[in-house]
Each structure stands twice: as structure tokens, then as C-alpha cells.
Backbone and ligand atoms as CSV (ligand in chain L), in Angstrom:
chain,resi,resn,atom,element,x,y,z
A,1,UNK,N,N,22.623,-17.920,-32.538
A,1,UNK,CA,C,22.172,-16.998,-31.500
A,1,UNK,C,C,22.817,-17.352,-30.158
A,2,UNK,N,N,24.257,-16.789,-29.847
A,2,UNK,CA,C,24.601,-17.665,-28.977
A,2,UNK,C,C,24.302,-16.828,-27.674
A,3,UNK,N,N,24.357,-15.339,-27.814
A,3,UNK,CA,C,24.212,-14.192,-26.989
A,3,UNK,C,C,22.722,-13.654,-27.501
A,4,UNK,N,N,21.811,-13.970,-26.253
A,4,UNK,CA,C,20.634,-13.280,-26.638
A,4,UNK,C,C,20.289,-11.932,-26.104
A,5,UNK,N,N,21.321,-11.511,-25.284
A,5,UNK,CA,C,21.582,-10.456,-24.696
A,5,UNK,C,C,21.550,-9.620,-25.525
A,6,UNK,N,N,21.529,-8.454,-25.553
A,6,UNK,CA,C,21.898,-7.156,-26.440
A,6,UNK,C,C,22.620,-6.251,-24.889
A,7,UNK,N,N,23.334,-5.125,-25.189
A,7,UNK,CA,C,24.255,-4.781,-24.741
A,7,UNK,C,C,23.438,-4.082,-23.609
A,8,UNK,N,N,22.573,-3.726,-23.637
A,8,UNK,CA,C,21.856,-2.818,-22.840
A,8,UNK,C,C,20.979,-3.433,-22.169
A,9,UNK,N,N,20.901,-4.891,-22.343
A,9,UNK,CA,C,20.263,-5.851,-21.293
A,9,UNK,C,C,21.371,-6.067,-20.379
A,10,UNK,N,N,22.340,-6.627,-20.756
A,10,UNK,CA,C,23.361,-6.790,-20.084
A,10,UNK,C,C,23.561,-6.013,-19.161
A,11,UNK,N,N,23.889,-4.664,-19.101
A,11,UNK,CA,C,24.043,-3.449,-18.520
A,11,UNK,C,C,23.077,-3.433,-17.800
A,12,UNK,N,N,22.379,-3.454,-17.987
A,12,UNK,CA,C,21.395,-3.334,-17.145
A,12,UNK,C,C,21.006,-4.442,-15.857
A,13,UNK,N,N,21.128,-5.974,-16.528
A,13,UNK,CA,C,21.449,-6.958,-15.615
A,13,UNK,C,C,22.040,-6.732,-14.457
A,14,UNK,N,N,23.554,-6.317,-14.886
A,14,UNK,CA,C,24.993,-5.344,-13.828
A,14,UNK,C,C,24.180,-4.707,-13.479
A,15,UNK,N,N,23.530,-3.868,-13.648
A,15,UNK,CA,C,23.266,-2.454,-12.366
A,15,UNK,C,C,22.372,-3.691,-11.330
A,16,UNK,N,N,21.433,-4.336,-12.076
A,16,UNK,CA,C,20.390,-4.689,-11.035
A,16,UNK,C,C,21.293,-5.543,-9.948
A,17,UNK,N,N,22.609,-6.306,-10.502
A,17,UNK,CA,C,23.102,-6.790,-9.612
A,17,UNK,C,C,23.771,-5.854,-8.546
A,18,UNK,N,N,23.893,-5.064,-9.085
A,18,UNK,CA,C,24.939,-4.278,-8.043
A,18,UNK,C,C,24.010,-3.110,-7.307
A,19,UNK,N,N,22.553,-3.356,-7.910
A,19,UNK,CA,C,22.018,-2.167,-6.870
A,19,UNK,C,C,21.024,-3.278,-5.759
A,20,UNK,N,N,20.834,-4.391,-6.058
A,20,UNK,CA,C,20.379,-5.297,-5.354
A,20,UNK,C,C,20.714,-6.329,-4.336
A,21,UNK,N,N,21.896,-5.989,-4.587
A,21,UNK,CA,C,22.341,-7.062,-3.406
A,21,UNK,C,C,22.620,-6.873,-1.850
A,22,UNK,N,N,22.123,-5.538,-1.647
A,22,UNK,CA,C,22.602,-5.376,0.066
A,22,UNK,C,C,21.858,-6.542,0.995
A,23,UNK,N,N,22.585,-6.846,1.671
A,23,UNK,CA,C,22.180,-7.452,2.656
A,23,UNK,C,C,20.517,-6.856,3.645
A,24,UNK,N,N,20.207,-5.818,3.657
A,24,UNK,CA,C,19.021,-5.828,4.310
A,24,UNK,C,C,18.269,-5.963,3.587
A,25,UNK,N,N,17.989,-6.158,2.512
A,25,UNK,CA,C,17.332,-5.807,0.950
A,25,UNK,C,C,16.739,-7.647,0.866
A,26,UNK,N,N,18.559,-7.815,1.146
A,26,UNK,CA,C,17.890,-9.723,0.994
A,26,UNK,C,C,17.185,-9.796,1.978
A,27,UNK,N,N,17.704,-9.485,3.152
A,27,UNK,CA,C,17.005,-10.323,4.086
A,27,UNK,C,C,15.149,-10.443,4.435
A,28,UNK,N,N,14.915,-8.723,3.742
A,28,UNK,CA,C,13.431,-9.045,3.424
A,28,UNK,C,C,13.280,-9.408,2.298
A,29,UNK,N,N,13.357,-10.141,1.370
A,29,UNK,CA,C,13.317,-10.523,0.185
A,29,UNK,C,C,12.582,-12.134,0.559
A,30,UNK,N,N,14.163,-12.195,0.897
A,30,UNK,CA,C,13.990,-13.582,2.041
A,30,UNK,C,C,12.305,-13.925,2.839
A,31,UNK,N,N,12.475,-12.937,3.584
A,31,UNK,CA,C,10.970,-13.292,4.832
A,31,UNK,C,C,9.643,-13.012,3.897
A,32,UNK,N,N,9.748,-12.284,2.844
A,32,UNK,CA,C,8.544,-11.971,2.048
A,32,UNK,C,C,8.011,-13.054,1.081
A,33,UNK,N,N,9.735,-14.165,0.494
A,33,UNK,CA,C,9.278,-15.239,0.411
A,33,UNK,C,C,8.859,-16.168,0.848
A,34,UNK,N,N,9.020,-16.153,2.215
A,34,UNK,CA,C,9.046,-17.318,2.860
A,34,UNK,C,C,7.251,-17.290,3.358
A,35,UNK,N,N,6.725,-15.622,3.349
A,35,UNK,CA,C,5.393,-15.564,3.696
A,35,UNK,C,C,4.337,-15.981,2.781
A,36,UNK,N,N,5.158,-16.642,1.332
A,36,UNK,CA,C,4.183,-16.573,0.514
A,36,UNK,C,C,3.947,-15.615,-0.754
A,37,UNK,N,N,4.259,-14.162,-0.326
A,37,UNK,CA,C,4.300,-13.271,-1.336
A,37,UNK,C,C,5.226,-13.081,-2.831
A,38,UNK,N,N,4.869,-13.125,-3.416
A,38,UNK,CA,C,5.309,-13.035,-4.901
A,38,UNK,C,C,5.704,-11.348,-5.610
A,39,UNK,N,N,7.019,-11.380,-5.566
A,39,UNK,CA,C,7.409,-10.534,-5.867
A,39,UNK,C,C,8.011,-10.005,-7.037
A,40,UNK,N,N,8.023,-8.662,-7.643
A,40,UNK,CA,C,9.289,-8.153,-8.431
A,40,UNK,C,C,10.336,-7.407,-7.735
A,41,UNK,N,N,11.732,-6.972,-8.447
A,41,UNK,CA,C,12.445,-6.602,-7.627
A,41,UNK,C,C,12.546,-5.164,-8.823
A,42,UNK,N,N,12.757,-3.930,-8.114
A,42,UNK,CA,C,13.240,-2.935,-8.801
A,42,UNK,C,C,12.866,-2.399,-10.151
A,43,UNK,N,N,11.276,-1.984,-10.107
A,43,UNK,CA,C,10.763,-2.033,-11.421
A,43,UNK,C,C,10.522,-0.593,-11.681
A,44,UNK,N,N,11.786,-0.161,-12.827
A,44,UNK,CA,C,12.329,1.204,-13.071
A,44,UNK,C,C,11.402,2.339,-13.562
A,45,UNK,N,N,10.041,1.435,-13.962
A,45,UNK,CA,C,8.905,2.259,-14.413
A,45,UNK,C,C,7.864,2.759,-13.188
A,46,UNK,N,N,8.695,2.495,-12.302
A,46,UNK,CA,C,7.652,3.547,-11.201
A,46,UNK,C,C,8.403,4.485,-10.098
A,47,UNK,N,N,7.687,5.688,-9.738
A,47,UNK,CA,C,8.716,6.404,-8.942
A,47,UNK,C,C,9.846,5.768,-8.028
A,48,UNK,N,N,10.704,6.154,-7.807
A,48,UNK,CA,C,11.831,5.839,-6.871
A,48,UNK,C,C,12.423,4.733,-7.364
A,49,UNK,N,N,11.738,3.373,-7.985
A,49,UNK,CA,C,12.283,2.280,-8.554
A,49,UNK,C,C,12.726,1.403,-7.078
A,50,UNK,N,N,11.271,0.988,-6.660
A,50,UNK,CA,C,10.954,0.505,-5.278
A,50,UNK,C,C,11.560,-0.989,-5.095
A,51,UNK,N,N,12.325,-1.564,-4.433
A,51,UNK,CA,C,13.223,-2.252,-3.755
A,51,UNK,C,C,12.387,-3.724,-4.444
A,52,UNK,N,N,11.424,-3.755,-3.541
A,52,UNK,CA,C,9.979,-5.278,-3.951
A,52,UNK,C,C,8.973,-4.614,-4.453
A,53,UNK,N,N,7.973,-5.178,-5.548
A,53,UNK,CA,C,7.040,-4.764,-5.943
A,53,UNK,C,C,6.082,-6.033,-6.372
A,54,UNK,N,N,4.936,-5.341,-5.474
A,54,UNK,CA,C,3.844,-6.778,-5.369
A,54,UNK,C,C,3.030,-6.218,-6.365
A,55,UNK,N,N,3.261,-6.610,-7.771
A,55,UNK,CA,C,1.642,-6.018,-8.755
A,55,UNK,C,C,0.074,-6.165,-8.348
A,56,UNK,N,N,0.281,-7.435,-8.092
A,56,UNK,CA,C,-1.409,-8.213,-7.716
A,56,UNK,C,C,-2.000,-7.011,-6.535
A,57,UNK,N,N,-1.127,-7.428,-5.595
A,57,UNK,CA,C,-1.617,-5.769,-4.438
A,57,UNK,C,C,-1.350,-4.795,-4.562
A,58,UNK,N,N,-0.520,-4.749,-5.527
A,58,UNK,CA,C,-0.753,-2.998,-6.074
A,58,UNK,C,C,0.331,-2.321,-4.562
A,59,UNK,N,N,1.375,-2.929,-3.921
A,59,UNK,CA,C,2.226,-2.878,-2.875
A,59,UNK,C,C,3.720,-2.315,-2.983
A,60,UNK,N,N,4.630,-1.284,-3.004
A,60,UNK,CA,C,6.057,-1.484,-3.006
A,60,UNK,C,C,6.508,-0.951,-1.806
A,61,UNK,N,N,7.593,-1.793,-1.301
A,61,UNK,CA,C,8.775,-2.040,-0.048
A,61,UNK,C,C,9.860,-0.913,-0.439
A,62,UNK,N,N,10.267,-0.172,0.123
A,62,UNK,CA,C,11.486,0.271,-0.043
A,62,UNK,C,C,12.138,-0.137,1.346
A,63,UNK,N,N,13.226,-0.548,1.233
A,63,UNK,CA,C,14.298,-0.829,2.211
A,63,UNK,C,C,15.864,0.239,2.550
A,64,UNK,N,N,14.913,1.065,3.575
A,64,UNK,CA,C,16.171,2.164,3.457
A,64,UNK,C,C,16.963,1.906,3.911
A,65,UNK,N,N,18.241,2.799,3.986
A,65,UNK,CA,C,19.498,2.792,4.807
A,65,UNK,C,C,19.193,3.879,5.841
A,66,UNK,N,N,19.506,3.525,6.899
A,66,UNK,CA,C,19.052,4.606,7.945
A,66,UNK,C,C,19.744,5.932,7.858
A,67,UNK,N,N,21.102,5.996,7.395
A,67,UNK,CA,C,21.967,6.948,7.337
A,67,UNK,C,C,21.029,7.798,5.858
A,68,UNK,N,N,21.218,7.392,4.754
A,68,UNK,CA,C,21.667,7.562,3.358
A,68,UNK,C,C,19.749,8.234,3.578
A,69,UNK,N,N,19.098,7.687,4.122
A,69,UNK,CA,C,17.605,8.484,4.445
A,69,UNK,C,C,17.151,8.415,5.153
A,70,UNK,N,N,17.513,9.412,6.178
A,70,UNK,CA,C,17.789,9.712,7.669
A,70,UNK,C,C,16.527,9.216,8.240
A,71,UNK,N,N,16.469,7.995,8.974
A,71,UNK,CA,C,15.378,7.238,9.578
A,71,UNK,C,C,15.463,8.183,10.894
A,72,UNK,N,N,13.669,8.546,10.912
A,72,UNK,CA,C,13.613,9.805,11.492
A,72,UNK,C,C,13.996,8.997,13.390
A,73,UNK,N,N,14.974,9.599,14.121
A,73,UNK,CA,C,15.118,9.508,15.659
A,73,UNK,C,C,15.751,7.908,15.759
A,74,UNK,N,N,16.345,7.810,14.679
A,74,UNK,CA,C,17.152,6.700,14.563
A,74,UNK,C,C,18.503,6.787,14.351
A,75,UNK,N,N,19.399,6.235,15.531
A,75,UNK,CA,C,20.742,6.835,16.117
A,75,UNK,C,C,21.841,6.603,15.100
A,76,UNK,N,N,21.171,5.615,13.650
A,76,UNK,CA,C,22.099,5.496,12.759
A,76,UNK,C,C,22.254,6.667,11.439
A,77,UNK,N,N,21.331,7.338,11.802
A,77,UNK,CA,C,20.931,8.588,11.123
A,77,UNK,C,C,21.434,9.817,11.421
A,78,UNK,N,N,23.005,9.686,11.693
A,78,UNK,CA,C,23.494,10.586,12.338
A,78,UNK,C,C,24.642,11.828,11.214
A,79,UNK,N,N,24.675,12.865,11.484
A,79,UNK,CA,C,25.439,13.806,10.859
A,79,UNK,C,C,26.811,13.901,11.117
A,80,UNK,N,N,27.901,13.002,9.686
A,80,UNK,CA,C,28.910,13.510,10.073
A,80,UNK,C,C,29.044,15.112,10.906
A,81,UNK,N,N,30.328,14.859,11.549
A,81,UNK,CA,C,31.120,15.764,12.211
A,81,UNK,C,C,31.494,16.914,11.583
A,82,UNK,N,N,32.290,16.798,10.237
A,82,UNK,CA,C,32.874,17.061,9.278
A,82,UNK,C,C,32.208,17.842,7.965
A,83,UNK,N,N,32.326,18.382,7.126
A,83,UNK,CA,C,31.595,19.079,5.954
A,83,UNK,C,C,30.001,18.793,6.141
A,84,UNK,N,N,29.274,19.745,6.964
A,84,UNK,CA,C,27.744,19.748,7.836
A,84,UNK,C,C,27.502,20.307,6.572
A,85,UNK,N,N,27.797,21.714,5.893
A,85,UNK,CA,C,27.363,22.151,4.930
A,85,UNK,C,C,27.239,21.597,3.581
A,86,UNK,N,N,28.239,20.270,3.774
A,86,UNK,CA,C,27.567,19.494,2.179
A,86,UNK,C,C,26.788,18.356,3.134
A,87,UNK,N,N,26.747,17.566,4.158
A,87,UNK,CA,C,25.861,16.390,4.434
A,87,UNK,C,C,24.567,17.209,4.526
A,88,UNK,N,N,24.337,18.470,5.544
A,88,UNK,CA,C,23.385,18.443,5.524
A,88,UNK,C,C,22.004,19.043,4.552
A,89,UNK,N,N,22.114,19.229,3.958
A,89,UNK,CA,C,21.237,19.960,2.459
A,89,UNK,C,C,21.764,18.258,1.475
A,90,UNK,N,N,21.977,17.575,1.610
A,90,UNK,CA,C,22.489,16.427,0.588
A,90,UNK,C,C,21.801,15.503,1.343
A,91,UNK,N,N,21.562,15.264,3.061
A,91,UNK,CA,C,20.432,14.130,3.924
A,91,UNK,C,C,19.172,14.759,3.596
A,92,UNK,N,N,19.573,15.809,3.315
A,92,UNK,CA,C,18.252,16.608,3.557
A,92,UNK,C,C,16.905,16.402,1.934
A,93,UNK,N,N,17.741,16.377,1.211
A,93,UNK,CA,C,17.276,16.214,-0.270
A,93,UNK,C,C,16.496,15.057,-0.204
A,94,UNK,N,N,17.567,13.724,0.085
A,94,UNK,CA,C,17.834,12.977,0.114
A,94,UNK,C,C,15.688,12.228,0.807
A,95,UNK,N,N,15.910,12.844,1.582
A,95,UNK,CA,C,14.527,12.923,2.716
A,95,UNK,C,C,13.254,13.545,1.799
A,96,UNK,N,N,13.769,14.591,1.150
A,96,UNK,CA,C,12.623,15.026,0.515
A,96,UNK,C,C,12.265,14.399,-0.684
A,97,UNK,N,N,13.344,13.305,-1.332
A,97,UNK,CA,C,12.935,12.797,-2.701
A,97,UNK,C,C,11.949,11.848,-2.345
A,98,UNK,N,N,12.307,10.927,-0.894
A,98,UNK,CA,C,11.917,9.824,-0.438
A,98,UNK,C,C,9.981,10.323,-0.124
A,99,UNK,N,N,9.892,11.584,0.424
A,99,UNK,CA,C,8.337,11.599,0.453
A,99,UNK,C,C,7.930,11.770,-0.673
A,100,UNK,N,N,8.630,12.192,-1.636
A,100,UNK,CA,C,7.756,12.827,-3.091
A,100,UNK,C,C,7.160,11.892,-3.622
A,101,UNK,N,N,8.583,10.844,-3.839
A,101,UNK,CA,C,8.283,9.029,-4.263
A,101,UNK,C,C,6.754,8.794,-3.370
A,102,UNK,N,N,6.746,8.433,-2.339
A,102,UNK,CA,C,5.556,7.852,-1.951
A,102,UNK,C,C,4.676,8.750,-2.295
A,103,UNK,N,N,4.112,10.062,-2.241
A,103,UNK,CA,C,3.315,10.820,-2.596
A,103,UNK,C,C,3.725,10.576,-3.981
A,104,UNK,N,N,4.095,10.092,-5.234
A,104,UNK,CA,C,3.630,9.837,-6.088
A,104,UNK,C,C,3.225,8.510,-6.525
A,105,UNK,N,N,3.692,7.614,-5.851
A,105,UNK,CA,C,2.932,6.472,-5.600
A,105,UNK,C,C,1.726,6.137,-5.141
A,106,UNK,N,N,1.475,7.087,-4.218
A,106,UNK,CA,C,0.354,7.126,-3.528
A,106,UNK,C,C,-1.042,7.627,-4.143
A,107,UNK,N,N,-0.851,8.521,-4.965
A,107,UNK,CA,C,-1.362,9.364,-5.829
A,107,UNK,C,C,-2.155,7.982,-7.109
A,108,UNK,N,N,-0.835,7.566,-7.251
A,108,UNK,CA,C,-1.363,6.553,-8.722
A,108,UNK,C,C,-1.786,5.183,-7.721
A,109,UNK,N,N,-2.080,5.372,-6.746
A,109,UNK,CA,C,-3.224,3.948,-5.971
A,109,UNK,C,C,-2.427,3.046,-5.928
A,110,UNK,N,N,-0.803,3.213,-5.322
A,110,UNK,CA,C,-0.234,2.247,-5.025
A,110,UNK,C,C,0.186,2.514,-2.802
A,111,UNK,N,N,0.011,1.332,-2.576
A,111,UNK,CA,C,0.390,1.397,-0.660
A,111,UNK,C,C,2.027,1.075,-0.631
A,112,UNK,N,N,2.732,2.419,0.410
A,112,UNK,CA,C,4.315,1.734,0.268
A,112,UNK,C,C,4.499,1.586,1.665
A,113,UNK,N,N,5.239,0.749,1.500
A,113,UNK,CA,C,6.114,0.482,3.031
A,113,UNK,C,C,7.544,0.647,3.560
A,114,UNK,N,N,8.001,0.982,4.102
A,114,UNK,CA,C,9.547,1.471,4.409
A,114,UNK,C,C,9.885,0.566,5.302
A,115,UNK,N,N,10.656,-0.056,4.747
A,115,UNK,CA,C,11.175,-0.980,6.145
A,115,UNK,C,C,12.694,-0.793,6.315
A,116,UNK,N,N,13.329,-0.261,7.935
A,116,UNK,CA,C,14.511,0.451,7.499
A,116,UNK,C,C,15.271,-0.932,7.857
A,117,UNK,N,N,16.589,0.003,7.378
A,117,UNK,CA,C,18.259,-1.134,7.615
A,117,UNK,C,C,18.334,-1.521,9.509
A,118,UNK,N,N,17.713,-0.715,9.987
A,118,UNK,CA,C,18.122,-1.192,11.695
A,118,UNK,C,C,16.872,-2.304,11.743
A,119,UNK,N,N,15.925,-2.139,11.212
A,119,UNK,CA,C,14.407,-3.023,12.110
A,119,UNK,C,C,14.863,-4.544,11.146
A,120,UNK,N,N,15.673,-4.538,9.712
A,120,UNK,CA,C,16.134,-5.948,9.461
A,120,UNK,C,C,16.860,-6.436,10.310
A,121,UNK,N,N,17.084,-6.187,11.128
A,121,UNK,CA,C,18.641,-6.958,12.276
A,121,UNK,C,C,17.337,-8.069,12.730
A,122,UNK,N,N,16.240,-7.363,12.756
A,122,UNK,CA,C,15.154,-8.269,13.655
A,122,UNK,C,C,14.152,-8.954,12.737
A,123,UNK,N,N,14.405,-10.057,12.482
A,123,UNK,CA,C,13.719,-10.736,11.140
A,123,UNK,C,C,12.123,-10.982,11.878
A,124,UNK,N,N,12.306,-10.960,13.343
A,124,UNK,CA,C,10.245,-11.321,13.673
A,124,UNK,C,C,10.134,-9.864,12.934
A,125,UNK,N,N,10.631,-8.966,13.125
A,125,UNK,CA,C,10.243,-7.047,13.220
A,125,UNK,C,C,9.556,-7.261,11.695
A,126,UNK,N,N,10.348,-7.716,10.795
A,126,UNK,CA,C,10.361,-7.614,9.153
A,126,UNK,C,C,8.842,-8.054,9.427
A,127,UNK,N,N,8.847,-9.946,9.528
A,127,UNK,CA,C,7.903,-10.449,9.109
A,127,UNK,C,C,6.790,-9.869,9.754
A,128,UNK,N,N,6.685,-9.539,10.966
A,128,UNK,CA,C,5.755,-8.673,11.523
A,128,UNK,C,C,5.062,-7.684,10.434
A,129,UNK,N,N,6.266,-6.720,10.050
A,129,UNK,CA,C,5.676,-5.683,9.341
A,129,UNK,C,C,5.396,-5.568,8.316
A,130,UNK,N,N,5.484,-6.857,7.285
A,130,UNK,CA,C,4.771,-7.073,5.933
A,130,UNK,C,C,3.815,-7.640,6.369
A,131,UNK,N,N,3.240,-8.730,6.921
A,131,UNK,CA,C,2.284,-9.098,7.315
A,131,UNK,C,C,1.072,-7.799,7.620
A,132,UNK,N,N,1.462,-7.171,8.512
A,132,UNK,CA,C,0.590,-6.035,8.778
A,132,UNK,C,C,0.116,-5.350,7.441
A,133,UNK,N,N,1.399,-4.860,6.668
A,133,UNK,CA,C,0.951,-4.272,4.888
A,133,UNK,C,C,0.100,-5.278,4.722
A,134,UNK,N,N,0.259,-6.229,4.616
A,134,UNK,CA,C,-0.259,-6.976,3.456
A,134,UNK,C,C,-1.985,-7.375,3.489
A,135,UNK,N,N,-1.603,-7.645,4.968
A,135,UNK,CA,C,-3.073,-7.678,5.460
A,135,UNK,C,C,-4.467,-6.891,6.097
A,136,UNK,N,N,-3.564,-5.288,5.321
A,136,UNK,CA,C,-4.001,-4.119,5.825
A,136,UNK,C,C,-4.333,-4.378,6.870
A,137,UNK,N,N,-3.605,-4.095,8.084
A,137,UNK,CA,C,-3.845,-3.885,9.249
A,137,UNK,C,C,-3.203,-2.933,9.840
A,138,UNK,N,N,-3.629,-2.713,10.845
A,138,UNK,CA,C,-3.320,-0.667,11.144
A,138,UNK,C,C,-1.676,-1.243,11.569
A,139,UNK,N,N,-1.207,-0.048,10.962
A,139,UNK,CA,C,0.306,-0.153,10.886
A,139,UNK,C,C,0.770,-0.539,12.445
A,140,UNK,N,N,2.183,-1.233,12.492
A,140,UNK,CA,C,2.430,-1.497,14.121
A,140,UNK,C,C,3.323,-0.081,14.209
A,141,UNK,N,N,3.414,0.311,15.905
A,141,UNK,CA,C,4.245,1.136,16.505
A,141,UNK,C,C,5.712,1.481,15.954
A,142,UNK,N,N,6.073,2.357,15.688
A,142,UNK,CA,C,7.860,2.223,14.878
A,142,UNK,C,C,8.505,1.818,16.045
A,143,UNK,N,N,9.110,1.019,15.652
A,143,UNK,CA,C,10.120,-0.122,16.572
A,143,UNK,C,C,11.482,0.164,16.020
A,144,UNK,N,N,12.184,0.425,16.915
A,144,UNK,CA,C,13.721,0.613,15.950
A,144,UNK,C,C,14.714,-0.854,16.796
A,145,UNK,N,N,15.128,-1.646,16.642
A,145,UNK,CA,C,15.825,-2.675,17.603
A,145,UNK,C,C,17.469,-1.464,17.946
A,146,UNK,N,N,17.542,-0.354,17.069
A,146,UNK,CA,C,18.728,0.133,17.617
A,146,UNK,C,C,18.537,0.749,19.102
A,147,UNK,N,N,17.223,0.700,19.097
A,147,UNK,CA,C,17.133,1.527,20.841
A,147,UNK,C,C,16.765,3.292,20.568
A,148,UNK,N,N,16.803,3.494,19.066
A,148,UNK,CA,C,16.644,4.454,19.053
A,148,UNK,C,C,17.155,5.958,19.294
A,149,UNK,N,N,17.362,7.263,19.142
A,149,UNK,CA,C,17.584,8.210,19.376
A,149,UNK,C,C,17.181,9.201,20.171
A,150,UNK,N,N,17.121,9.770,21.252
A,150,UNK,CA,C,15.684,10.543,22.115
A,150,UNK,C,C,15.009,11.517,21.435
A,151,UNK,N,N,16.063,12.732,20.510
A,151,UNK,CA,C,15.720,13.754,19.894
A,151,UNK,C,C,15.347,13.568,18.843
A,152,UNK,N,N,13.986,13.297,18.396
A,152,UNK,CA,C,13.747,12.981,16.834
A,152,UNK,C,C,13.971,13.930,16.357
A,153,UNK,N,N,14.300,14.707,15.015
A,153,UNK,CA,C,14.406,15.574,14.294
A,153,UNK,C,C,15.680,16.461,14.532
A,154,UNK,N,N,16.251,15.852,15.314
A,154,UNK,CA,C,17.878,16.721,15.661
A,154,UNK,C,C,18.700,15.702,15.358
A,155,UNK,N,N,20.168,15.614,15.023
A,155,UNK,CA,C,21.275,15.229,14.753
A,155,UNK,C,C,21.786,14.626,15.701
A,156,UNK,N,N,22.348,13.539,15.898
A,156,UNK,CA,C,23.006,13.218,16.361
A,156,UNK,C,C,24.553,13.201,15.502
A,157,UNK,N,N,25.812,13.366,16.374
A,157,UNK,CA,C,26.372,13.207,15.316
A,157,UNK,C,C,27.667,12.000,15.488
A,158,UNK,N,N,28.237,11.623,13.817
A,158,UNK,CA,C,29.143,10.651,13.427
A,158,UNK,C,C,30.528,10.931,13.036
L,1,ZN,ZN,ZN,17.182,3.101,11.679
């Protein structure tokens, strides 16, 4: 038995490596260990197939990209210049899969948290804001360290 793998573990291994490794992804990975919390990573049997997943609290993290799911009035969330008619109906989807996920999470008695790609630059911001999940406490103020966008819900563009 020298390969206990079967082919479709394997494969699957690869994706998890290659859908897991971004850097903002670690870096709360990182602070969530360091708080103590015990995690899974990417567990394909629940909507969206959520980034961290705390079973015991019944908790999942998604760690967005500000662009790829337009972090609302966040200046990295901006609309190419260029083909508006395919970015925008494609950010736009993109936005609507992301509430469905939590509204179906939410539904089956699970709490999610979004923690985007700009608020990891600020590792107090992270640990701040699992702490707050974790310890149900009323959510903190959205903090963006990018400084933010003025026009929420309008384009800026890239
Ligand atoms: Zn952002």
C-alpha cells in the first residue's frame, strides 16, 4: 500500500492547495490560530464552501477579495474601464451568489463573517473582528484601512 491516495483524493488535495493559499486567507488563518480557535478549512458540504469553518460554534469566515466581490464603498472594488458590459452583470452575480450563500447558511443556524482582502493589511482589524464573532458581540463599525470610497454603491473605476 504504498499510495493511499486514490486519484480523486489527490485531486482534490491540488484544488485545496491551490484554492487556499492566498495570502489574506492565511493571514486570518494565522490570527484565528493564534486566538485559540480551532478550525476547518473549506468544507465543500456547505454553501459557498466557506474559507474557515468553526463546527463547535456552528461559525464560517469567508475572506473576500474586494474586487472579485465588490466590498461595498471599498475603493478596491472598482469597475474596469474596459468591457462594463461583461464586468458589470459578472461583479454583479458575483454579489448576489455571496448573499444567497449567507442566507443559506443562515437559514440552516450557521453565523458568517466576511472579513475582506483590504481590513487583512490590518492584523489588530482581523483579530478585532473574530473576537467580536466569536464572542457574539455586536458587530464593530466597517473599517476599511483602504480609506475607503465616498460613493457606496457607485463605481469607481480601474
Ligand atoms: Zn475592501
Amino acid at each position: 500500500m504504498a499510495d493511499r491516495h486514490t486519484q480523486e483524493q489527490r485531486s482534490h488535495n491540488m484544488r485545496r492547495i491551490r484554492s487556499g493559499g492566498t495570502g489574506p486567507e492565511l493571514r486570518v488563518r494565522r490570527i484565528a490560530h493564534a486566538l485559540g480557535f480551532r478550525f476547518r478549512l473549506h468544507r465543500k458540504d456547505l454553501p459557498g464552501t466557506p474559507d474557515l469553518v468553526f463546527p463547535r460554534h456552528r461559525k464560517a469566515v469567508f475572506v473576500h477579495g474586494c474586487f472579485w466581490h465588490q466590498h461595498p464603498g471599498c475603493r478596491y472594488a472598482c469597475l474596469p474601464a474596459t468591457r462594463q458590459d461583461y464586468w458589470l452583470p459578472k461583479l454583479a452575480r458575483n454579489a448576489e451568489r455571496d448573499a444567497d450563500v449567507r442566507n443559506a447558511l443562515e437559514t440552516d443556524g450557521w453565523q458568517v463573517l466576511e472579513i475582506w482582502e483590504c481590513q487583512t493589511r490590518d492584523s489588530e482589524l482581523v483579530r478585532q473582528l473574530l473576537w467580536h464573532f466569536f464572542n457574539a458581540l455586536p458587530p464593530l463599525q466597517p473599517r476599511m484601512p483602504c480609506g475607503g470610497f465616498p460613493a457606496a454603491g457607485s463605481y469607481k473605476s480601474c
